[in-house]
C-alpha positions in Angstrom: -2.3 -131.4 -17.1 -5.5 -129.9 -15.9 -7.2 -128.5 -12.8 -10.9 -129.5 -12.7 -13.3 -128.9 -9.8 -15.4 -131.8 -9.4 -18.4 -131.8 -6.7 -18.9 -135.1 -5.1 -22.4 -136.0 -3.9 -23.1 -138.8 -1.2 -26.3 -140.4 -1.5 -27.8 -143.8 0.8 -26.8 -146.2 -2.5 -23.1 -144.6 -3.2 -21.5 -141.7 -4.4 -22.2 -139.5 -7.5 -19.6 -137.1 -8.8 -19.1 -134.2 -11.9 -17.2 -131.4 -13.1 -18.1 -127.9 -12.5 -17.7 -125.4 -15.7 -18.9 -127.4 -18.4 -19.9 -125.8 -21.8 -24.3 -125.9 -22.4 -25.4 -129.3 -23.7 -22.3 -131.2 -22.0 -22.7 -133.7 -19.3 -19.9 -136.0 -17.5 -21.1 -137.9 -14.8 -19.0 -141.1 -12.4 -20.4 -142.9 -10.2 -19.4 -145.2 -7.4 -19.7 -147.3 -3.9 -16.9 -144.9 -2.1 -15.8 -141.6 -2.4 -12.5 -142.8 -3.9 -14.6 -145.0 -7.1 -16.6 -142.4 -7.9 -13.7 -139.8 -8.1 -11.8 -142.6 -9.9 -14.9 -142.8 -12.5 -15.5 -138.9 -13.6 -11.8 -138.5 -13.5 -11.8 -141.1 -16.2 -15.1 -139.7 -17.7 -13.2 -136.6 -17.9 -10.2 -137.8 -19.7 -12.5 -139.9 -22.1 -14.4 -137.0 -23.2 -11.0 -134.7 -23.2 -9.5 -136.9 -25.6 -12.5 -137.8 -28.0 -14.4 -134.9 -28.3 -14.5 -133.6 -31.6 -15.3 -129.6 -30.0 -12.8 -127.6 -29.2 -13.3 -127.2 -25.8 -16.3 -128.7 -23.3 -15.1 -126.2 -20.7 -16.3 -122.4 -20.6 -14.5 -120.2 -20.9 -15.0 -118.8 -17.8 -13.5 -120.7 -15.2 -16.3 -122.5 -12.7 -16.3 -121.0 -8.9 -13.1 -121.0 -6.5 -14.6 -122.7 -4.0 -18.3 -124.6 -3.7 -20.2 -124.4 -0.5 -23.2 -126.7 0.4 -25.8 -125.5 2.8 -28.8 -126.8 3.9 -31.9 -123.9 4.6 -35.6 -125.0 5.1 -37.9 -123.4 2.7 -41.9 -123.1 3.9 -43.9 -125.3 2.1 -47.0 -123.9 -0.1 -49.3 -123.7 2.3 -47.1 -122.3 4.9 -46.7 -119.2 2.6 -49.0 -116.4 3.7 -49.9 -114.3 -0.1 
């Protein structure tokens, strides 16, 4: 058994969802209407590539961030920047 982090997105048509720590040049991605499917789908994702990839690890070797933190800052547009 494994611990992965996983971030979750929420977007208007459903729910987008990967694994943090993965190895340059890999990419797991679920997908889903709910929270709970797209979970569901990168956990299986997850397993899938775990058990057929012919690597020896997808992970880093350093282990991804202990906790993730989403903020939301406004950023001046362009124009709005005085050079």
């Amino acid at each position: 058994m494994r611990k992965i982090k996983v971030l979750i997105e929420k977007h208007d048509d459903g729910y987008v969802a990967y694994p943090l720590g993965l190895r340059n040049g890999v990419a797991i991605v679920g997908q889903g209407n709910t929270y709970e499917e797209a979970l569901a789908d990168v956990t299986s994702a997850i397993r899938f590539t775990l058990e057929s990839s012919t690597e020896a690890e997808i992970f880093d070797d350093e282990p991804p961030a202990a906790e993730v933190f989403v903020a939301e800052v406004q950023v001046p547009l362009s124009a709005e920047i005085s050079r």
